[in-house]
C-alpha positions as a printed Julia matrix, in Angstrom:
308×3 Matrix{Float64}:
  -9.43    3.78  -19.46
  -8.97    3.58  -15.71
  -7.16    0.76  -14.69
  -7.86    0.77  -10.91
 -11.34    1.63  -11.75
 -11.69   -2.25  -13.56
  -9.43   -3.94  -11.11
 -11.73   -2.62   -8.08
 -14.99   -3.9   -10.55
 -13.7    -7.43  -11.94
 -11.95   -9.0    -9.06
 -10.58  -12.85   -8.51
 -13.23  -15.49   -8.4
 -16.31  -13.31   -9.95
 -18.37  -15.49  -12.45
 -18.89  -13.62  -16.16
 -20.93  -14.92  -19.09
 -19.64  -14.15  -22.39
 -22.53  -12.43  -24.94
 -20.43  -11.38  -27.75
 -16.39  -11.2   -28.39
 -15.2    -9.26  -30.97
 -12.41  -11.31  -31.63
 -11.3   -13.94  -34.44
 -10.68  -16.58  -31.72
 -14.06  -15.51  -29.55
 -15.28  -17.49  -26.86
 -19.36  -18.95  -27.86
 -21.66  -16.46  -26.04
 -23.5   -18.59  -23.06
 -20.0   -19.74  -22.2
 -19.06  -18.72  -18.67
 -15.95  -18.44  -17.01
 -13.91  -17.22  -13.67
 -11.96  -13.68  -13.87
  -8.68  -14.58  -12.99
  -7.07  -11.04  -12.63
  -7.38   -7.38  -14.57
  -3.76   -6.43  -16.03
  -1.77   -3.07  -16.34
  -3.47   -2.73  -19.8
  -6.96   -3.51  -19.03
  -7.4    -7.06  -20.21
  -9.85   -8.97  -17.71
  -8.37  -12.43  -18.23
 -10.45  -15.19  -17.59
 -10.85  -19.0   -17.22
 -13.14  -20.0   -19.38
 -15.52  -23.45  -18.47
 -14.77  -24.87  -22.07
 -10.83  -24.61  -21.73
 -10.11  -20.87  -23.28
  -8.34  -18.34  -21.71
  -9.39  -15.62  -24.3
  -9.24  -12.24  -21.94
 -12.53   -9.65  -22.59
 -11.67   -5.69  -23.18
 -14.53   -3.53  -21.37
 -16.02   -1.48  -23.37
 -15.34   -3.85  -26.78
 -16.47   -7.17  -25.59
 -20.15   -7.75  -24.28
 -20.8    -9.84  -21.13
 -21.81  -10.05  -17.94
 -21.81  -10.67  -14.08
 -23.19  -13.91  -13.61
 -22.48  -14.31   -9.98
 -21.06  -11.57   -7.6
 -20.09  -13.46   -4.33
 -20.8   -12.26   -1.07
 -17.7   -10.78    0.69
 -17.69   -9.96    3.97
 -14.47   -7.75    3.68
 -13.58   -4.69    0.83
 -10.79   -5.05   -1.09
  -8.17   -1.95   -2.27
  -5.55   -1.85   -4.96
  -3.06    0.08   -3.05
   0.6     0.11   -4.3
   2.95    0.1    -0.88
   6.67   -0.85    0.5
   6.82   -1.54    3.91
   9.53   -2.61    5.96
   9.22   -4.63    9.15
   6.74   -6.88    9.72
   7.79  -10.6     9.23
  10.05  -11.72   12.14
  12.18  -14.76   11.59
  13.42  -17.13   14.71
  16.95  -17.46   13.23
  16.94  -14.05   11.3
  15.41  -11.18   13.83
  15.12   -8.4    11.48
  12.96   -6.25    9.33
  11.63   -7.52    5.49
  11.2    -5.66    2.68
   7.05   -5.82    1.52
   5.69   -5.31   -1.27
   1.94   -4.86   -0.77
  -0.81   -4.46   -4.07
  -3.46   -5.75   -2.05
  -5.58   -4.16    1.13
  -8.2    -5.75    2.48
 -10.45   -4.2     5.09
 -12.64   -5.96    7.61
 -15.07   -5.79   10.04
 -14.09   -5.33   13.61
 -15.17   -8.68   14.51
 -13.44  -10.44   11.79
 -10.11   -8.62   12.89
 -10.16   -9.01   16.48
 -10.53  -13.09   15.49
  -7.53  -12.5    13.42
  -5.51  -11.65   16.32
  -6.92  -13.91   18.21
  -7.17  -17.3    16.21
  -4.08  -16.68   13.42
  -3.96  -20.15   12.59
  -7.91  -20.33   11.04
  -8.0   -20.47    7.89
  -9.53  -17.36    6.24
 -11.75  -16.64    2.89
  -9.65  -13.22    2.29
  -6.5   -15.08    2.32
  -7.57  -17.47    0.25
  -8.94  -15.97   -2.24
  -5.73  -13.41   -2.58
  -3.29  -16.63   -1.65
  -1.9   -15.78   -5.63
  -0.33  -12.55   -4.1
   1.68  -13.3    -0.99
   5.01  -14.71   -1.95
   8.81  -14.14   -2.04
  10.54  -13.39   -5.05
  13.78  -14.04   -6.06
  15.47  -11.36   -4.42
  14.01  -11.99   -1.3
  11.17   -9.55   -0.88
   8.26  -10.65    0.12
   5.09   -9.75   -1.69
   2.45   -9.66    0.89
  -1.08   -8.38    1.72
  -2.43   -5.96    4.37
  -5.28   -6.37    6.05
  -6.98   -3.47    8.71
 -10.32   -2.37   10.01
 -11.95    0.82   10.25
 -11.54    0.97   14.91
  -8.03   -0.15   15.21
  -5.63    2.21   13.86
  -2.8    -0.53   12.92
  -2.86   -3.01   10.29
  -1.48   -6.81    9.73
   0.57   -7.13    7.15
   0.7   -11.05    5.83
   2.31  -13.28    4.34
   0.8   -16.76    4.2
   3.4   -19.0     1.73
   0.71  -20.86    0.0
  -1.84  -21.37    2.87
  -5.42  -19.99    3.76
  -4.15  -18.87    7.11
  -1.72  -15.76    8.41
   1.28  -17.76    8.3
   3.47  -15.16    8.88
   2.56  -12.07   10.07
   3.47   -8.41   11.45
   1.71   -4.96   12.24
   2.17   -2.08   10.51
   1.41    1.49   12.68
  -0.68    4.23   11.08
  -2.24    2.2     8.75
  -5.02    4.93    7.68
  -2.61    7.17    7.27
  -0.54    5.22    5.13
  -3.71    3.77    3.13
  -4.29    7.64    2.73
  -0.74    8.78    1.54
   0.16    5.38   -0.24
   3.56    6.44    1.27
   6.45    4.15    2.08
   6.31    3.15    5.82
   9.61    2.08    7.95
   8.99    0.57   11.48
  12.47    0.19   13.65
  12.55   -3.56   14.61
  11.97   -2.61   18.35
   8.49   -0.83   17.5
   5.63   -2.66   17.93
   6.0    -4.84   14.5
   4.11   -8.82   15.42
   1.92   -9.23   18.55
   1.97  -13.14   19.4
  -0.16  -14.71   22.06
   1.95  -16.79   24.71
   0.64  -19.33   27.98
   2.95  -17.74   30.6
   4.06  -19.82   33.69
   5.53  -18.14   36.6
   6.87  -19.76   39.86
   4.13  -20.06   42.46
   1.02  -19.03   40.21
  -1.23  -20.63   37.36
  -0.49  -20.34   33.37
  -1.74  -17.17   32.4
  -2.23  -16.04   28.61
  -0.29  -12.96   27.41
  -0.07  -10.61   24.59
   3.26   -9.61   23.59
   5.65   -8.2    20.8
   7.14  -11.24   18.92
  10.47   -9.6    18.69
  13.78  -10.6    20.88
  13.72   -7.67   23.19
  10.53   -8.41   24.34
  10.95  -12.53   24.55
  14.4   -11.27   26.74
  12.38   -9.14   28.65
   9.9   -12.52   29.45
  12.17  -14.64   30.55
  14.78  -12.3    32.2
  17.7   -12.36   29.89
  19.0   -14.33   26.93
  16.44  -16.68   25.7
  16.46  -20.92   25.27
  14.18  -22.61   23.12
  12.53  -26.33   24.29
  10.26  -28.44   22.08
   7.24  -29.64   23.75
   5.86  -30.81   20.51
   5.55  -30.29   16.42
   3.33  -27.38   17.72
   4.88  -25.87   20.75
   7.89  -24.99   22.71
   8.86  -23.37   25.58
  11.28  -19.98   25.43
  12.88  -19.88   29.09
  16.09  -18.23   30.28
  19.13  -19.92   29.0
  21.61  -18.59   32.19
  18.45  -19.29   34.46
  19.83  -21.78   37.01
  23.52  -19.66   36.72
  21.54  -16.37   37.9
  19.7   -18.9    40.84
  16.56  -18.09   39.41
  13.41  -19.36   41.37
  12.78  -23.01   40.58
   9.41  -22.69   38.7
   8.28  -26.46   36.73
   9.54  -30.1    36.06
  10.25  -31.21   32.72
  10.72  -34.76   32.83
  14.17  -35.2    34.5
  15.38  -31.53   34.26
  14.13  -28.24   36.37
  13.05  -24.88   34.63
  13.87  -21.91   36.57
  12.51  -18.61   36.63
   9.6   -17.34   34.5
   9.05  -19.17   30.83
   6.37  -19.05   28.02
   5.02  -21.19   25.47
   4.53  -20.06   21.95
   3.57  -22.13   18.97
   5.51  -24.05   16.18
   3.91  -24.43   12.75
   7.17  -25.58   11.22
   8.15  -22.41    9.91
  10.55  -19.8    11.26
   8.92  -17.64   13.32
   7.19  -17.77   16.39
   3.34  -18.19   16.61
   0.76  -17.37   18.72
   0.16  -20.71   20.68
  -3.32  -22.74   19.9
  -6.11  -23.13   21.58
  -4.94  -26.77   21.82
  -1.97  -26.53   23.4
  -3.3   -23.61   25.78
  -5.63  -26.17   26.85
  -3.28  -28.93   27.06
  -0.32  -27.0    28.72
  -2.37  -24.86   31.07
  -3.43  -28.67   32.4
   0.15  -29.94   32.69
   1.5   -27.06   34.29
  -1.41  -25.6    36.27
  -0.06  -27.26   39.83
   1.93  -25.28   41.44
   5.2   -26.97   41.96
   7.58  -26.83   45.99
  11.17  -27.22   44.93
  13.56  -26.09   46.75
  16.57  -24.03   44.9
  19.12  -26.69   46.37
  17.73  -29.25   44.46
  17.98  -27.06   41.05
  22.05  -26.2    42.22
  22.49  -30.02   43.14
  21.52  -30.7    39.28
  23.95  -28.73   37.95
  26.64  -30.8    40.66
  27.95  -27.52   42.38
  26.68  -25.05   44.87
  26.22  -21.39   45.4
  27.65  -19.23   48.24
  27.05  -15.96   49.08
């Protein structure tokens, strides 16, 4: 019998119709059902309309596909540790994944990944049962990848439809390929996040980058701050900024930010998120003018003055 072989043919959420069971406790043939998942042995376990949960045996048990459902991704039964991807705000290090699950998509339906994480998403739903940590913290996640990009998303969505958290992992062909254990140091390129940067003297501008502390440092110039705009945003700027007499760049409300700062989004959790289309909107309005203020009105709100 080959396992992967069945669990690549009966997948989650395919309708069967049961003919004939050979079992004491058979389901009535017309009944139908939803597969629920194919086990290490075989068993296709099912939810049956009428209440059962009776699982069918290929081979033994007659039925039959009663609706396939249209996917616009493939699904692979891969069996993979990878560690990196999931970047936490309080805890900036790698995670151990477990990954059963690869799903591969068209171009277009990856590039709107990246660009709109927040969507929800049919793949993610209808795998939601497999991304989850377990009790000794690893998190059991999925990978998703497409045939032109050579990288792949690993994610992680806690119960929701959309990439809560997720990471990249290089090489992903290769790795699909090898079904080899795949280590990323934290400074390679793990979690790409998209950001509204504001500069002094120039218009928000959106921005790609690494969502790992090296490269938020490198954003801001040096150790980073976090403000809340809102329950969906907040602004990373430089914490030492008006110490290093950085350029006086916006106003927020009675206090001055200095030197260059982002916005990335909040969706409660702990990491950083790519910032909505929302808030770019709504915080490419408020800080589109260009603000004149000179630097000894920053040093006269910190009550003290710099000499050279």
């Amino acid at each position: 019998m080959n396992i992967k072989y069945l669990k690549e043919k009966y997948q989650k959420g395919q309708r069967v119709e049961c003919i004939d069971m050979q079992d004491a406790q058979a389901v009535p043939s017309g009944t139908q059902g939803t597969i629920q998942f194919v086990d290490d042995m075989g068993t296709i376990h099912v939810a049956w309309d009428n209440g059962q949960s009776l699982g069918l045996i290929d081979g033994e048990d007659s039925f039959k596909i009663v609706q396939q459902e249209l996917k616009s991704y493939e699904t692979q039964f891969v069996n993979l540790e990878v560690n990196a991807p999931l970047v936490r705000k309080s805890i900036l290090e790698p995670r151990k994944n477990l990954v059963r699950i690869a799903i591969k998509l068209p171009y277009s339906d990856y590039y709107d990944l990246l660009e709109n994480p927040m969507s929800d998403r049919d793949y993610i739903k209808d795998h939601v049962e497999e991304m989850y940590q377990d009790e000794d913290g690893i998190s059991h996640s999925i990978l998703v990848y497409c045939d032109e990009e050579p990288d792949g998303i690993v994610i992680e969505s806690e119960g929701y439809h959309y990439a809560r958290y997720q990471g990249y992992i290089n090489n992903v062909h290769e790795l699909l390929e090898t079904q080899t254990y795949a280590s990323n140091d934290y400074d390679d390129r793990l979690t790409k996040i998209k950001v509204l940067v504001i500069e002094p003297q120039a218009k928000p501008y959106i921005a790609i980058i690494d969502n790992n502390l090296k490269s938020l440092q490198s954003m801001v110039g040096g150790n980073i701050e976090l403000v809340s705009l809102s329950n969906t945003a907040e602004i990373i700027c430089n914490e030492e900024g008006k110490l290093m007499n950085l350029p006086a760049n916006r106003r927020l409300g009675n206090d001055i930010i200095t030197g260059r700062f982002i916005i990335v989004g909040d969706d409660g959790g702990e990491h950083f998120t790519s910032i909505s289309p929302e808030d770019i909107k709504n915080y490419s309005q408020q800080f589109y003018d260009i603000e004149m203020i000179d630097q000894s009105e920053v040093q006269n709100s910190m009550r003290y003055e710099i000499h050279y």
